[in-house]
N, C-alpha and C positions, 0 to 999 in steps of 0.2 A: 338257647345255645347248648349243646350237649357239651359234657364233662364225663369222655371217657378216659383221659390220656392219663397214665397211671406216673404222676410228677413225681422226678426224683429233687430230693432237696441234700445237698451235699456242704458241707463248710470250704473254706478257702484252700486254697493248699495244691501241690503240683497233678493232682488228682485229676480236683477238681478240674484246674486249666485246663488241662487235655481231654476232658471229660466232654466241657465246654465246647472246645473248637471242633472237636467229631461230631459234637450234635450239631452245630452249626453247618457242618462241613454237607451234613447227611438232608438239609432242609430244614433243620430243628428250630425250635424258637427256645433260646434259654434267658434266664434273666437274671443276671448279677448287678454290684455296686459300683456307682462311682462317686463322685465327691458328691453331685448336686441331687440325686434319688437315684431309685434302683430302676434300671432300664431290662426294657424288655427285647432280647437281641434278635435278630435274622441275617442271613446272607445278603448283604445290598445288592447282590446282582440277581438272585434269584428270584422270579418272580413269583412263583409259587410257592416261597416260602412267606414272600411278603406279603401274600396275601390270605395266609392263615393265621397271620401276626394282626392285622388288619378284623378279620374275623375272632382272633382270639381276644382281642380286645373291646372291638363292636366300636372301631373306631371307623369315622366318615372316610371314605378312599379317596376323597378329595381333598385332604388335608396332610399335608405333606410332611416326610417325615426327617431325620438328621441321619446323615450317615458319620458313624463315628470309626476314625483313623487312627494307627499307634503316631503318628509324627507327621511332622512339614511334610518331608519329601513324598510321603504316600496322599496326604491331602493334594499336593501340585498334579496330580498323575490323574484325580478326580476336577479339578475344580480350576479357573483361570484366576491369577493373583494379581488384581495392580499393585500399585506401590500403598496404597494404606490399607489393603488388606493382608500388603505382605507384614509391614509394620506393625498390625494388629496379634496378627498371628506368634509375630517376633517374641513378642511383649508378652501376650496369655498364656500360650502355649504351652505345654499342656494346660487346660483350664477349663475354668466354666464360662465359656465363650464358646457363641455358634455364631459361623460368620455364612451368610448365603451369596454362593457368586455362582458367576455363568459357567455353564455345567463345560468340562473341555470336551473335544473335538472324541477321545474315543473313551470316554465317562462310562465306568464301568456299573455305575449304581443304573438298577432300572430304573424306567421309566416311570412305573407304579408306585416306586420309593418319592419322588419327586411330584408327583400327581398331575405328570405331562407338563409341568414348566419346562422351561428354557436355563433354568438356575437349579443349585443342591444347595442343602443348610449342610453343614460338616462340623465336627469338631474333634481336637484329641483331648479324652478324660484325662484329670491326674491321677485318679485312681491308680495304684499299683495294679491288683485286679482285674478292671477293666482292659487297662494297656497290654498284659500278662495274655488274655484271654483273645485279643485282636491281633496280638503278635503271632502268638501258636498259630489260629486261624489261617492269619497270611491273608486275608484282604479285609475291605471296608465293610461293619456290619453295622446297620439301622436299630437304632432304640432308641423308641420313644419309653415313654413313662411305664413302668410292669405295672399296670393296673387295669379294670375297664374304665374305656374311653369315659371322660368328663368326671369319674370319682376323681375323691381325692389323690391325691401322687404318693407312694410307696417310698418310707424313706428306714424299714427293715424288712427281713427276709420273711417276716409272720405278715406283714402287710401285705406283700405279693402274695401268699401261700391265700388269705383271706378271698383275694380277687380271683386270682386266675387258676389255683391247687384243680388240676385234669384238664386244665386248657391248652397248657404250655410241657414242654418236655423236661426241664431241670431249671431247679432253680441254685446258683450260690449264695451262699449265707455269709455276708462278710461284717457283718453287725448292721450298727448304724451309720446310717451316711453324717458325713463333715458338715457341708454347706445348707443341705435340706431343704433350699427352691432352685428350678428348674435353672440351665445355664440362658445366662444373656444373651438374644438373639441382636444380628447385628448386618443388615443387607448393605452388602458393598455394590452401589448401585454408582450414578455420576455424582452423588453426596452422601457418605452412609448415614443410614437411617437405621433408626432403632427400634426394632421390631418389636422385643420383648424388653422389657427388663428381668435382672436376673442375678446370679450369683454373683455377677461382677459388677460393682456398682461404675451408671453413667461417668461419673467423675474421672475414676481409673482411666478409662474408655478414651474421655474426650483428653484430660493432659497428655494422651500420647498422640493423637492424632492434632490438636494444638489447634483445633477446634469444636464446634458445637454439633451434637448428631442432629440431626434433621427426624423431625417426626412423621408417622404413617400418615401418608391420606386417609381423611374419617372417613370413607368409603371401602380400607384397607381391612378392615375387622367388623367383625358380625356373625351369628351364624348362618345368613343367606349369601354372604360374599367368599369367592374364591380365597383363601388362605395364601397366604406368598409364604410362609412360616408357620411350625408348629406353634400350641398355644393362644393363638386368635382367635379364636371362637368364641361369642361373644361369654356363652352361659361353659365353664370350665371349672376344675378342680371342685367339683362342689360335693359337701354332704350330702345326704338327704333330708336333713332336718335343718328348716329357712336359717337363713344367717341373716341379723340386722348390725349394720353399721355403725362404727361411730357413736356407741352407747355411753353416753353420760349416764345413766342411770339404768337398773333392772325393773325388770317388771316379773310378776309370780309364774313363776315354770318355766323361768329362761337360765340358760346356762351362760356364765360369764367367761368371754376369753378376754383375759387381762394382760395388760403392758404396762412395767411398772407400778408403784404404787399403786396399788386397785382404789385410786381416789374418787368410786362412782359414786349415786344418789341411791340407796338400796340396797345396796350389796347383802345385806342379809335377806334378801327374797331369793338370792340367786341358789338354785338345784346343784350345782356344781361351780366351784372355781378353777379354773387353771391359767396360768400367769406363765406368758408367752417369755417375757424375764422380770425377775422382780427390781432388776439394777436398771432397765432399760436401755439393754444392748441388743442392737438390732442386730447382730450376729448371731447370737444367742436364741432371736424370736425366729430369726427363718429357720433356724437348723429345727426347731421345734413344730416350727408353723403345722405342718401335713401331720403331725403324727398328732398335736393336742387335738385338731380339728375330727379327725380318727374316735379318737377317746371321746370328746363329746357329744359326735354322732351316734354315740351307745348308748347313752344315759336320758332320752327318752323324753328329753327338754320339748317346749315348745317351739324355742326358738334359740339359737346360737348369739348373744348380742358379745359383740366385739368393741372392746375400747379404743379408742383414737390411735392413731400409729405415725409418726413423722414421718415425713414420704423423701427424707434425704436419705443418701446410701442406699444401705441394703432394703430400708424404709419401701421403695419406689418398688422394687418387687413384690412386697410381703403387700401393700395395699393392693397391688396390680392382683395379684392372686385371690386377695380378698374379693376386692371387686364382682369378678367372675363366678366366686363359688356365691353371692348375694343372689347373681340373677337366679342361679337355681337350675334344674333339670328340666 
């Protein structure tokens, strides 16, 4: 992949915004902050834009990507709402919630953004930032994750600069993201179902809706199966150095990612420690998750072993993520 495009990296600020929306405006791909990682923007209706976003990332064109809105009324103008995804939206909105509905009647995102479905995944950031930068704009713009496709997700401006620095046209610098995994996908279908898990934990989710989300058909995820939602693939977010599971114990030249008490079997063999939270706050371990997994893909381990992680709350994301970066590239 060639790296000519001479990246400007600029900090936050009214500059910046307007910096933004012109490159956007011009076909650009820039990539700023929101609460749940740093995304990588394009024009949702330009095709040609989207498909150097596509290329700049070496992401599959068959997997679909989120068009992100400053508010309600501009998501309705995109997207058809019954009554629990208008609910939904009530509730999260702004947030780290992607809800996927039937695309409306004169649906301004291409077709290429959606990867020829019938439906759009949508969401509005709470990022200041973000919203700041979609506003100026003035319509809907696509970001997936600023990284290349299947590394890990970008949760500072040095992570994107690492992946994409001459791929992409500007990057903002707004620090570190808040939430640090990806937003909870959520298909409002004739039951919603839960695509991803995500910043927003199930529970949230279901006391508003004052029932249970219905899970994918196991034919819905894989990397041979069409994607109905971003994040499904089966092998995603991964190092390049093996991640194992579920480590009770280290073995010599693995690098430990810790939760809580590091109560493992060895722990002095391990090459490195980093402790995802030492209190065991799962809020605490997503916001870190992407960036320790960063750090100890540097240090040269044999293998990444990962301690157990509760799969309630934000749990249910942080292992889902897991999962994905195990199977590998």
């Amino acid at each position: 992949m060639e790296t000519t495009l001479n990246t400007l990296l600029l900090p936050v600020g009214p500059h910046a915004t307007a910096t933004a929306a012109s490159v956007l405006a011009e076909g650009g791909l820039v990539a700023f902050p929101t609460e749940t990682v740093y995304g990588l923007g394009a024009d949702a209706g330009n095709a040609s834009a989207i498909a150097r976003l596509y290329q700049a990332k070496g992401r599959p064109a068959f997997n679909p990507l989120i068009a992100h809105v400053a508010d309600l009324a501009s998501a309705r103008r995109i997207a058809l709402f019954d009554g629990q995804a208008l609910r939904l939206a009530e509730a999260f909105w702004p947030g780290p919630l992607t809800l996927v509905l039937p695309r409306a009647l004169s649906c301004p995102v291409a077709e290429l953004a959606t990867a020829g479905l019938d439906t759009v995944a949508i969401r509005v950031p709470a990022h200041k930032v973000a919203r700041d930068i979609i506003r100026t704009f003035g319509g809907a713009v696509v970001a997936p994750s600023a990284n290349l496709s299947g590394h890990v997700s970008p949760t500072t401006a040095e992570h994107v600069n690492g992946d994409l620095a001459g791929r992409i046209d500007l990057i903002i610098d707004g620090g570190p993201v808040e939430v640090g995994v990806e937003s909870t996908i959520v298909g409002c279908f004739a039951e919603p179902v839960l695509l991803r898990p995500g910043g927003l934990p199930r529970a949230e989710i279901e006391r508003v809706l004052g029932h249970s989300l219905v899970q994918p058909p196991a034919d819905a995820e894989g990397d041979n199966a069409q994607p109905i939602a971003p994040g499904m693939l089966a092998s995603h977010y991964a190092p390049r150095t093996p991640v194992r599971l579920n480590a009770t114990d280290v073995h010599a030249g693995e690098a430990l990612l810790a939760f809580g008490p590091a109560r493992v079997a060895r722990v002095e063999l391990a090459s490195v420690v980093l402790n995802l939270s030492e209190h065991g706050d799962l809020a605490e371990a997503a916001a870190n998750l992407f960036g320790y997994l960063r750090i100890l893909d540097t240090r040269n381990a044999d293998t990444i072993a990962v301690m157990p992680i509760p799969d309630d709350g934000l749990g249910e994301a942080i292992n889902d993520r897991l999962r994905r970066a195990a199977v590998g590239r």
